[in-house]
C-alpha positions as CSV (number, residue, x, y, z in Angstrom):
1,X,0.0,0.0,0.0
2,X,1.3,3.1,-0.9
3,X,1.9,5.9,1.8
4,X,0.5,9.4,1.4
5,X,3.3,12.4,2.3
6,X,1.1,14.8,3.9
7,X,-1.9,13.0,5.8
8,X,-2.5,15.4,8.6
9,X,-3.8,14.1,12.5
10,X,-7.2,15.3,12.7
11,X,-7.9,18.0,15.6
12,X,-11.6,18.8,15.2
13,X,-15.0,17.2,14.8
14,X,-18.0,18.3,13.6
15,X,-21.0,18.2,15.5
16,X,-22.3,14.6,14.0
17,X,-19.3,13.4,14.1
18,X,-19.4,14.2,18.2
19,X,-22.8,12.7,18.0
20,X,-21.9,9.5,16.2
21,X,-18.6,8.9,18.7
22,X,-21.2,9.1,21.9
23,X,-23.1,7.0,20.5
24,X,-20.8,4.0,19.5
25,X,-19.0,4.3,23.1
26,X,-22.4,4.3,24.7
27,X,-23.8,1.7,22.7
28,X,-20.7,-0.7,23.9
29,X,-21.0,0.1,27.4
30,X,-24.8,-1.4,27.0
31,X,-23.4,-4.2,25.4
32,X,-20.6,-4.8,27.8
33,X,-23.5,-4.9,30.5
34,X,-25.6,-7.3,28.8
35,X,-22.0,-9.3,28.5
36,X,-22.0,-9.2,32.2
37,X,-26.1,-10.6,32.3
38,X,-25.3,-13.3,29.9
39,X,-22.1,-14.5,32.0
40,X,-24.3,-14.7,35.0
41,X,-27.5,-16.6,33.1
42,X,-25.2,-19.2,31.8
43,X,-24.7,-18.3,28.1
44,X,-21.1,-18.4,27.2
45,X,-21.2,-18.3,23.4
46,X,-23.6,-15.2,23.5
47,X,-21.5,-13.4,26.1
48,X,-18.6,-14.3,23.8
49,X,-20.3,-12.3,20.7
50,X,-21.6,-9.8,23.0
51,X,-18.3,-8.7,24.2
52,X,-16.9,-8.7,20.6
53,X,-19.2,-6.6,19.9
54,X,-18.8,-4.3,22.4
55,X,-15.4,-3.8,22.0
56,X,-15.9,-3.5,18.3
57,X,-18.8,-0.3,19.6
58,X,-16.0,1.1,21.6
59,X,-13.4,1.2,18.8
60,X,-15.9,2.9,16.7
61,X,-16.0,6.0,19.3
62,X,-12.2,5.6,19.4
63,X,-12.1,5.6,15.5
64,X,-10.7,9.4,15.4
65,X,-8.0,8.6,18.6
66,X,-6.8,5.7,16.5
67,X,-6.9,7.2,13.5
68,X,-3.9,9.5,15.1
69,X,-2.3,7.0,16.7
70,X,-1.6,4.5,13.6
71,X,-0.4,7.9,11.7
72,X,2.1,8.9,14.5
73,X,3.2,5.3,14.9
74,X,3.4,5.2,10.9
75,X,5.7,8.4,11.4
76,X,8.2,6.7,13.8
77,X,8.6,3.7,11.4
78,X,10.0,6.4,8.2
């Protein structure tokens, strides 16, 4: 894959963006909770998917913060 020279670490948001980040981070946090229900009822392979799920939520919200991260790790590596 070929790297781009000037792909700038993005500082702002716009308001839906803001909207769209609660939402995924509170949207795992459910899930993570309903994880913790399923553990305690007895279903392993849903609280398996459940949590998956929730953590893939909560990287959604942290879409941006990784975004920034992979591009100053990508930066180290040149």
């Amino acid at each position: 894959m070929k790297r781009t020279q000037g792909a700038k670490v993005r500082k702002h948001r716009s308001r839906g963006e803001m909207i769209s980040t609660f939402i995924y981070i509170l949207v795992g946090v459910f899930f993570a909770g309903e994880t913790r229900v399923l553990l305690d009822e007895g279903e392993v392979g849903s609280a398996i998917l459940m949590g998956l799920f929730a953590c893939a939520s909560i990287a959604g919200g942290l879409r941006f913060h990784i975004h920034n991260l992979w591009h100053r790790i990508s930066e180290l590596r040149k």
